[in-house]
C-alpha positions in Angstrom: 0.0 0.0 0.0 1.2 3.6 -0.9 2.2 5.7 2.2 0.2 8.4 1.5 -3.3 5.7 2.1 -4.4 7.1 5.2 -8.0 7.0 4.6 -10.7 4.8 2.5 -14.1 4.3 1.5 -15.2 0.7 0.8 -18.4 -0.3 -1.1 -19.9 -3.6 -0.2 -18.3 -4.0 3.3 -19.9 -6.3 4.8 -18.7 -9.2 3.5 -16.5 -11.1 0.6 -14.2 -8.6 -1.1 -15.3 -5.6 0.3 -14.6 -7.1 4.0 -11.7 -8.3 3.3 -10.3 -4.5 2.2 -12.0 -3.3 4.6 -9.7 -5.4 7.4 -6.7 -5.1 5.0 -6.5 -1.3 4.9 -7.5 -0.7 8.6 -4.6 -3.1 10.0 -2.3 -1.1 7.7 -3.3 1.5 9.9 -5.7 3.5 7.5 -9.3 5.2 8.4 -12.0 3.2 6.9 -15.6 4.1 5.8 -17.4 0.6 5.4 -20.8 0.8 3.6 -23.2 -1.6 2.7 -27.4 -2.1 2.6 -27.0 -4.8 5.1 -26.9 -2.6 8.1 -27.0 -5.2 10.7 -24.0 -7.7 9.4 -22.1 -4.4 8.0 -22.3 -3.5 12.1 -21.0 -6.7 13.2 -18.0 -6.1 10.7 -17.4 -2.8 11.6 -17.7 -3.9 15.6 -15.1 -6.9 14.9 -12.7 -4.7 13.3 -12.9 -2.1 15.9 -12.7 -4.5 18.4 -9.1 -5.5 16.8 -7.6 -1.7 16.8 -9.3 -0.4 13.3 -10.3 2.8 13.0 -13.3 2.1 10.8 -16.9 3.8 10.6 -20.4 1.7 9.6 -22.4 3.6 7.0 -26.0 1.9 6.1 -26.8 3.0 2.4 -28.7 1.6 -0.4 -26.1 2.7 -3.2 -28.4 2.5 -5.8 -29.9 5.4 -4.5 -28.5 8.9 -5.8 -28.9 11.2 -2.2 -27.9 7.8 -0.3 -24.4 7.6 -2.4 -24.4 11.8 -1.6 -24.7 11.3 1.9 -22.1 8.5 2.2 -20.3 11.1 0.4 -20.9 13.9 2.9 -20.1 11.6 6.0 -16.9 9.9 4.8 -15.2 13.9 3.8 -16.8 15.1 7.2 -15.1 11.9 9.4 -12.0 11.8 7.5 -11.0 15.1 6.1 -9.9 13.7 2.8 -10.1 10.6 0.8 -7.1 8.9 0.0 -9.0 5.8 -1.9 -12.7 4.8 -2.7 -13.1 0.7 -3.7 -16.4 0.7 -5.8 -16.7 -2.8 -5.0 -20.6 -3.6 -4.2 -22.3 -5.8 -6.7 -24.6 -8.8 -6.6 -24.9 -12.0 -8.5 -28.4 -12.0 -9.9 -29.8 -14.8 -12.4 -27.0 -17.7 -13.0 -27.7 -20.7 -15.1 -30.6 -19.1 -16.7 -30.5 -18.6 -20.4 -31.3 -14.5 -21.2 -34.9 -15.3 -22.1 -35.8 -17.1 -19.0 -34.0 -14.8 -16.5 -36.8 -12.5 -14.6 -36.4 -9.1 -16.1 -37.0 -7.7 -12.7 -34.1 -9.3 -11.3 -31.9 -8.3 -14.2 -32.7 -5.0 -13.3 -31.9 -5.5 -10.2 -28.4 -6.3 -11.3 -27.4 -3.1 -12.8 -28.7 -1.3 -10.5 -26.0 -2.5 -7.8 -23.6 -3.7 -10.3 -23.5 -0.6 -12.8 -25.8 2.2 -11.5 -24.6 2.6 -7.8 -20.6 2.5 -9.1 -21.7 5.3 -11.5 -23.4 7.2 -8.7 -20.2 6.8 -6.5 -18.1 8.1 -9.1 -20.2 11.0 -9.5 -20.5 11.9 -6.0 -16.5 11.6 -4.8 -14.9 12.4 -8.0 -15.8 16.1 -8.5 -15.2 16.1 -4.4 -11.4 14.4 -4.6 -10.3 16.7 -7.7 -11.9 20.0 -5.9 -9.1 19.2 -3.3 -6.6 18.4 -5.4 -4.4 15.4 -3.4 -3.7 12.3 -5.0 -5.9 9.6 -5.1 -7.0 6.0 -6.0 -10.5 4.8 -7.6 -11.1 1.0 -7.7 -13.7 0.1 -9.5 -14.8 -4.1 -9.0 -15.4 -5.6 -12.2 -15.0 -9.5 -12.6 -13.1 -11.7 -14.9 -16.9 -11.8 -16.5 -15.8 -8.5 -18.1 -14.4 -10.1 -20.5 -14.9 -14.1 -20.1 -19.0 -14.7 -21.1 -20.8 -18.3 -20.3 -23.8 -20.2 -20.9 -26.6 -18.3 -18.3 -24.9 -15.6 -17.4 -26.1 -12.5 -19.2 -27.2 -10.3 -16.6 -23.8 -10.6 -14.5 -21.7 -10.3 -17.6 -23.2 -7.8 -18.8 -23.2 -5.1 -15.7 -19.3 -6.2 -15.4 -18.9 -5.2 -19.5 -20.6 -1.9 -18.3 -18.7 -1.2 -15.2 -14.9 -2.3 -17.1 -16.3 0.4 -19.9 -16.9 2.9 -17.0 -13.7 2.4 -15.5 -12.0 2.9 -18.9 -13.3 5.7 -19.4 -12.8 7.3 -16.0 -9.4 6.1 -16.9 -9.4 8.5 -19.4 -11.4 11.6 -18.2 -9.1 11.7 -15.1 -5.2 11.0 -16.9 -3.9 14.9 -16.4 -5.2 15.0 -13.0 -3.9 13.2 -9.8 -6.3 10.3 -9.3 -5.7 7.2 -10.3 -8.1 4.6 -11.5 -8.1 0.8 -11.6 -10.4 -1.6 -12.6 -10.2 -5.4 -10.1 -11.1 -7.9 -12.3 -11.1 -11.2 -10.0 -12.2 -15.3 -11.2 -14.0 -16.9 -8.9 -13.8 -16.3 -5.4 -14.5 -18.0 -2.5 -17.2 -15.4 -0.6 -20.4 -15.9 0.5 -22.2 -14.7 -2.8 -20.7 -17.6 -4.8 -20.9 -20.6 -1.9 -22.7 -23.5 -3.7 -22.7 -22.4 -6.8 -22.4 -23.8 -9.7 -20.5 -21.9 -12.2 -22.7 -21.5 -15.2 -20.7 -23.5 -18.4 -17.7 -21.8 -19.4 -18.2 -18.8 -16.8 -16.3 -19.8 -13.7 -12.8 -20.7 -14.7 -10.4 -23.5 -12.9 -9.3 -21.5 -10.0 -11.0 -19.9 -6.9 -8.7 -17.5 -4.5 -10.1 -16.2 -1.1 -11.1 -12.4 -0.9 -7.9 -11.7 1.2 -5.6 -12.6 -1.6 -7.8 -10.5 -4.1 -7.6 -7.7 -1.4 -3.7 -8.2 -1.5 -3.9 -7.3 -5.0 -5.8 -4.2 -4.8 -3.9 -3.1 -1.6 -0.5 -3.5 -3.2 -1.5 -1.4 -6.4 -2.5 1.7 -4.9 -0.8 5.0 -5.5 0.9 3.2 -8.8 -0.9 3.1 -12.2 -1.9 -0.3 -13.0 -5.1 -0.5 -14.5 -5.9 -3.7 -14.8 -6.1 -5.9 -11.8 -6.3 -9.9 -11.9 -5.9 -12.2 -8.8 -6.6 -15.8 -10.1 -3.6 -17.6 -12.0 -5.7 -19.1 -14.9 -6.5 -15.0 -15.9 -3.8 -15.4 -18.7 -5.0 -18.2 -20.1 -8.7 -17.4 -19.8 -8.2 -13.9 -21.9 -5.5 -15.3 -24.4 -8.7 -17.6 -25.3 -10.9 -14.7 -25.6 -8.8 -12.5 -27.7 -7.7 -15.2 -29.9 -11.3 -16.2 -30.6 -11.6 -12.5 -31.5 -8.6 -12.5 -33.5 -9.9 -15.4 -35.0 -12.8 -13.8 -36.8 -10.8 -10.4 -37.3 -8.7 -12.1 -39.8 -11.7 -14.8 -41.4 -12.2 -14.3 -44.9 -15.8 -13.2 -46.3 -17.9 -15.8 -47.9 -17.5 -16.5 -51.0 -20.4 -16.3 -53.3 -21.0 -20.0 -53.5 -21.1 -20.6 -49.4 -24.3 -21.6 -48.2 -25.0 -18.9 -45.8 -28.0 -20.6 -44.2 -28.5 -24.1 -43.4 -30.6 -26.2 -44.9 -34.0 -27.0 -42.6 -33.0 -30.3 -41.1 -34.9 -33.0 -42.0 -38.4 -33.9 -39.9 -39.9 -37.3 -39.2 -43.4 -38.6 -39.8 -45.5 -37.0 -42.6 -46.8 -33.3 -42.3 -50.9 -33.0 -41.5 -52.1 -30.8 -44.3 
């Protein structure tokens, strides 16, 4: 961690990830904001970590709503002064093993809302804050390896993560002349309490499963420098080689020639058609 982390805001707190740099940052001696919907276990957290010499603070917010992410805002510059670093790491799971069609709208909704919307409303609210004063600083946005690694019944998770790596990217961008860093944490699979007893939907999960302390590591030991892109599980390499050379593959495919069947031809049915 960068000497000059003396203070952080972490989204999702209360467990998996965003526990896990919660506890990371606050034994390095750092004052933590933890927030999270789940007031009562986000408590508990908070207690624990007091309880062990943290200097932490329990916010209850619904990120997904825009004066809730204004007031975790308000709280976190009035207990700590300034901001040294903001993880954007709250998200859900949603609809797994469902193909698009069949996943309830309602809950696919549901996912961008915590997966897309509230990291969007985050940014929004600190950024303008951490460049009015001018300090270096460290934006973390939590993707997933599912930015960029798509199975079978996965759409609505993948497709928040695609929206959220985009977002990062282009914060990325909008902030390069200015002091604030930004890096986007793309983890595998992880062993937290949102993924217990799953089953990874086909070609979705990858081989390897880390524990959110490792992935917390990973993300501790990049701030203040300007890595971007953040993976924690070994098999990332592999995993995006295979993506990008399936891309590459059609890149550099040939158009059809004017003789190629484009369609396929009906496949055959048994028994005679009723007319």
């Amino acid at each position: 961690m960068h000497s000059q982390t003396q203070t952080a805001v972490v989204t999702g707190a209360a467990s998996g990830i965003g526990l896990a740099l919660s506890a990371r940052l606050a034994r390095a001696g750092a004052g933590v904001i933890m927030a999270d919907v789940e007031g009562g276990a986000l408590r508990r957290r908070a207690a624990e970590l007091t309880a062990q010499g943290g200097r932490v603070t329990a916010v209850t917010a619904d990120l997904t709503d825009p004066d809730a992410v204004e007031r975790l805002a308000d709280t976190a510059f009035d207990e700590l002064g300034d901001i040294d670093v903001v993880c954007n790491n709250a998200g859900v799971l949603g609809p797994v093993g469902q193909p698009l069609w069949e996943a309830p709208l309602e809950r696919m909704r549901e996912v961008f809302e915590v997966n897309h919307w509230a990291h969007v409303l985050v940014a929004r609210a600190f950024v303008p804050r951490l460049l009015a004063r001018g300090r270096p600083a460290h934006l973390v946005h939590t993707a997933s390896m599912s930015a960029f690694v798509v199975g079978a019944g996965s759409a609505a998770y993948a497709a928040s993560k695609h929206a959220d790596l985009a977002v990062a990217r282009s914060l990325r961008a909008d902030l390069a002349d200015t002091g604030i860093r930004v890096s986007v944490l793309c983890p595998g699979r992880v062993d937290t309490p949102m993924v217990q007893g799953l089953t990874a939907p086909r070609g979705a999960g990858g081989d390897t499963s880390v524990s959110a302390e490792a992935v917390a590591g990973v993300v501790v030991d990049a701030l203040g420098s300007d890595r971007f892109y953040l993976f924690s599980n070994s098999d990332a390499p592999q995993r995006l080689r295979d993506q990008f050379d399936d891309v590459w593959r059609h890149v550099s495919l040939s158009p059809p020639s004017p003789e190629e069947e484009l369609w396929p031809a009906p496949k055959a049915t048994t028994g005679a058609t009723k007319h």
